[in-house]
One Martini backbone bead per residue (centre of mass of N, CA, C, O) as a GRO file, in nm:
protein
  175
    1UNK     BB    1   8.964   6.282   8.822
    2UNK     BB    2   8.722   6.296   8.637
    3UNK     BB    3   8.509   6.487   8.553
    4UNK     BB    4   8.228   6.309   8.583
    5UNK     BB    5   8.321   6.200   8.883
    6UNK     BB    6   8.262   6.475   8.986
    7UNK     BB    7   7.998   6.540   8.932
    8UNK     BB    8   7.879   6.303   9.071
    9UNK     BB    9   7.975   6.339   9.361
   10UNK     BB   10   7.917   6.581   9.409
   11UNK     BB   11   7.616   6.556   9.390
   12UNK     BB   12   7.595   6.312   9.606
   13UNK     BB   13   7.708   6.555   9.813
   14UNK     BB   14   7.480   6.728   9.764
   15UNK     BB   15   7.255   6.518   9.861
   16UNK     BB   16   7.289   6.481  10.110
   17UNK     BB   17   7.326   6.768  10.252
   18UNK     BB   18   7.013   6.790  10.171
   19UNK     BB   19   6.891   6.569  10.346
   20UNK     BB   20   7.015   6.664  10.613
   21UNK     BB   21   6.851   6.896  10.599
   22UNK     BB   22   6.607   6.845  10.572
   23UNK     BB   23   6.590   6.648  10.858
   24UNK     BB   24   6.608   6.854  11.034
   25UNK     BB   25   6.359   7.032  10.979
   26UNK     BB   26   6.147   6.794  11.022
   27UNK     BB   27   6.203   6.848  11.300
   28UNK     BB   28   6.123   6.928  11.625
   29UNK     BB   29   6.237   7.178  11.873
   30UNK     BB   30   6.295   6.931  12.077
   31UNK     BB   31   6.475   6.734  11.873
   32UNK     BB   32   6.704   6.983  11.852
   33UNK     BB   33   6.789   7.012  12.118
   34UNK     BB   34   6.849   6.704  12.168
   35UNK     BB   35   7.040   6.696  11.970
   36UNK     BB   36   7.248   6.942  12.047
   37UNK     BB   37   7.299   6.797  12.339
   38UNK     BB   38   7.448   6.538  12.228
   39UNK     BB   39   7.651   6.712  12.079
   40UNK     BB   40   7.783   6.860  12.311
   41UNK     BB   41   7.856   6.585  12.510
   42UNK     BB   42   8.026   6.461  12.280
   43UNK     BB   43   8.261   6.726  12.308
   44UNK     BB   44   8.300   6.719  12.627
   45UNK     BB   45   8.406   6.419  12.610
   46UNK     BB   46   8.628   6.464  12.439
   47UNK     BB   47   8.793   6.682  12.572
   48UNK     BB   48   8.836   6.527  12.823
   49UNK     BB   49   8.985   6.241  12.682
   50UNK     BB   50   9.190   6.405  12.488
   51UNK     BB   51   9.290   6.674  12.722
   52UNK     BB   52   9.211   6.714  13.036
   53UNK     BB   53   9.332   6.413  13.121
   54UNK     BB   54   9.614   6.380  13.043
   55UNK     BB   55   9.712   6.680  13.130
   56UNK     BB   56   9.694   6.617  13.436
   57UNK     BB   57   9.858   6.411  13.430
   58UNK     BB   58  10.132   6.561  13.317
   59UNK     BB   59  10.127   6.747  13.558
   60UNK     BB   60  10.173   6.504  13.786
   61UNK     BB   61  10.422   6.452  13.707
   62UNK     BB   62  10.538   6.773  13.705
   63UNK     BB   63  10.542   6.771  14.005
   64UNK     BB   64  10.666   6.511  14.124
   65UNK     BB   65  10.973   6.588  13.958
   66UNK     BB   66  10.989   6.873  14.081
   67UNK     BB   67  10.986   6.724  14.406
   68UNK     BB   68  11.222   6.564  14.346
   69UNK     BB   69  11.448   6.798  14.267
   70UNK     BB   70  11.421   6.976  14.526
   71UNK     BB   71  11.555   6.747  14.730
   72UNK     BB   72  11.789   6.670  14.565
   73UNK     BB   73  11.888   6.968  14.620
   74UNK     BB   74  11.886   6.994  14.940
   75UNK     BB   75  12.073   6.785  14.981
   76UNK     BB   76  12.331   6.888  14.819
   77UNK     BB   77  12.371   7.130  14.967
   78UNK     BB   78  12.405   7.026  15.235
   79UNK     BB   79  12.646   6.867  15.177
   80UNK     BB   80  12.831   7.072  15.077
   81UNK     BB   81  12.801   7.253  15.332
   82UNK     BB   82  12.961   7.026  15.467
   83UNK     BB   83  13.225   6.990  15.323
   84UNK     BB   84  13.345   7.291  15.370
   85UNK     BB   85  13.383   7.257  15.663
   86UNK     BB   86  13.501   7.047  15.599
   87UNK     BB   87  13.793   6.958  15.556
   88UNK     BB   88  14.094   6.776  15.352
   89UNK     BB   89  14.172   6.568  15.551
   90UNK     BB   90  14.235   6.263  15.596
   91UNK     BB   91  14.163   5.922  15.655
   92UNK     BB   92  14.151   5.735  15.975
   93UNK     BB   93  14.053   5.502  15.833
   94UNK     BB   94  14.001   5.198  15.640
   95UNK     BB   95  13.906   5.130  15.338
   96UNK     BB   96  13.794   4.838  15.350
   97UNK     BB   97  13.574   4.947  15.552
   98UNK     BB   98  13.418   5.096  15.330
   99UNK     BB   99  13.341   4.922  15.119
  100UNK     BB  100  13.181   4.724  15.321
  101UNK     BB  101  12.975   4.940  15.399
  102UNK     BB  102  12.904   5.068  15.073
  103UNK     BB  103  12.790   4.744  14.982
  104UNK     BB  104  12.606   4.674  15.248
  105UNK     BB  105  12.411   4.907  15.197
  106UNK     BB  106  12.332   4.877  14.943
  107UNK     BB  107  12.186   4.596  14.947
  108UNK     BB  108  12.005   4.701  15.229
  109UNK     BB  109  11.840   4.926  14.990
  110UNK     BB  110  11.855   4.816  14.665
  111UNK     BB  111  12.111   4.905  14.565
  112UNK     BB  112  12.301   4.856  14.249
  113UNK     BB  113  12.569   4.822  14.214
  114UNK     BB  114  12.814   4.812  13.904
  115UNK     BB  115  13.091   4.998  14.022
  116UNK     BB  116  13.404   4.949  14.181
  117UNK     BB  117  13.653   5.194  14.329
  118UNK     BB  118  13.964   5.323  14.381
  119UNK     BB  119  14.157   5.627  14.384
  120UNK     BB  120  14.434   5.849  14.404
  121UNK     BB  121  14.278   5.961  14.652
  122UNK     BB  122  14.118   5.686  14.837
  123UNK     BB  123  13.861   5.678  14.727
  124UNK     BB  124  13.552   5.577  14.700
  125UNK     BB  125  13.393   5.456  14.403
  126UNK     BB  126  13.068   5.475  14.263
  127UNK     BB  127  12.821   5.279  14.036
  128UNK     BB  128  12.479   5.342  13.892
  129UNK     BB  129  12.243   5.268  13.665
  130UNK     BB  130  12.010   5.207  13.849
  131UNK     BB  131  11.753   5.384  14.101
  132UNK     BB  132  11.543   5.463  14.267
  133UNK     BB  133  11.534   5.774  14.462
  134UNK     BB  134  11.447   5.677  14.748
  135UNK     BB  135  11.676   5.460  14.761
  136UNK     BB  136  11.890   5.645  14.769
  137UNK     BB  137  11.821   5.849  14.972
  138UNK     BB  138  11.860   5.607  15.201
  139UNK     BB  139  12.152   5.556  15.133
  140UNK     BB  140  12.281   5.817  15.224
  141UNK     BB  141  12.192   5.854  15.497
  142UNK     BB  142  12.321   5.641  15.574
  143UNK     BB  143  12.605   5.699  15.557
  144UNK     BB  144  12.580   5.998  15.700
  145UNK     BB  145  12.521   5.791  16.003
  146UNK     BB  146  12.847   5.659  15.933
  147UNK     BB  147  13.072   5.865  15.864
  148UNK     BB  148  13.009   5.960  15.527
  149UNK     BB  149  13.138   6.102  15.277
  150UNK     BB  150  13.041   6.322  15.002
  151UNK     BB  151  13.258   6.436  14.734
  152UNK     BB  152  13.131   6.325  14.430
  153UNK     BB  153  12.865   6.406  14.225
  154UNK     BB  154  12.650   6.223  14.001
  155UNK     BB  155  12.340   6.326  13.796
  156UNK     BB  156  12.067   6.094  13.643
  157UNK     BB  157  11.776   6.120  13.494
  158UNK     BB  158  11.559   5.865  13.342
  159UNK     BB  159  11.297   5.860  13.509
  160UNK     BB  160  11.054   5.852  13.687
  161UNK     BB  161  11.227   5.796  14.004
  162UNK     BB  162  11.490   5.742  13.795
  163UNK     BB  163  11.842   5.671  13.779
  164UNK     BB  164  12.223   5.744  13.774
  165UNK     BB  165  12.519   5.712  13.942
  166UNK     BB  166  12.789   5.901  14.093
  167UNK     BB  167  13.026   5.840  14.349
  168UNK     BB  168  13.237   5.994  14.634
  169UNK     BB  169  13.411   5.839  14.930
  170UNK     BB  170  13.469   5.893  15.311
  171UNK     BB  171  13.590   5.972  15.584
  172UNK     BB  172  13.531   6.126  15.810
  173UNK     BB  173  13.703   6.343  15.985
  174UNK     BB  174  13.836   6.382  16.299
  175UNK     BB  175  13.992   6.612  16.552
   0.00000   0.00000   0.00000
């Protein structure tokens, strides 16, 4: 920008906000008062709206996301320790019903299997590609009251409450 057009800007903001000083003054104190608190109010809607309403969704969110990390957590600790108590003695049912049982509860739960095999050790391998939390949940549950092992457990959070895994799974041995 050229001086000139400098010049002539300052002026015009030089005018304005002298305009704007000079409609101040000529306010009386009590609409002073209230031009200030109509500032104040547009300030703290202002800051409820863009920081402290997100920030509590956020909040609410991080604490939903730790309680279910909490959940899954004590499942599995719980699971590893009843797998330890349990020997590693072979399973004494036939592999073709634990796959109709695990793909079966597993349809009756919500879960969605995306691939399943036997491998080489026996065990039925399950992979599911996405699935809510709860309902995966309640699926675990069936399995361990049909006397259903999870032995090998793999777990990816996707989305809040959504999920991804890959376990293997066998009969509890019976001795």
């Amino acid at each position: 920008m050229n001086p000139i057009g400098r010049l002539v800007g300052g002026r015009v903001a030089s005018s304005a906000m002298s305009k704007g000083a000079e409609q101040w003054l000529r306010l009386s104190s009590r609409e002073k008062v209230m031009v200030s608190g109509l500032f104040l109010f547009l300030v703290v809607v202002l800051f409820c709206s863009f920081i402290l309403f997100p920030g509590g969704k956020r909040l609410t969110q991080a604490i939903d996301a730790l309680h279910s990390s909490r959940e899954l957590n004590s499942y599995v600790v719980g699971r590893l320790q009843e797998g330890m108590a349990v020997d590693g003695s072979a399973s004494k049912k036939p592999s073709a019903s634990i796959q109709e049982l695990v793909i079966q509860s597993a349809k009756s739960t919500g879960v969605d299997i995306e691939r399943y095999e036997f491998d080489r050790n026996g065990y039925f391998s399950v992979g599911v590609s996405r699935v809510d939390f709860s309902k995966f949940v309640k699926w675990l549950v069936f399995l361990e009251n049909n006397d259903i092992q999870i032995i090998n457990f793999n777990l990816t959070r996707l989305d809040l409450g959504f999920i991804s895994c890959s376990l293997s799974v066998r009969y509890i041995a019976h001795h």
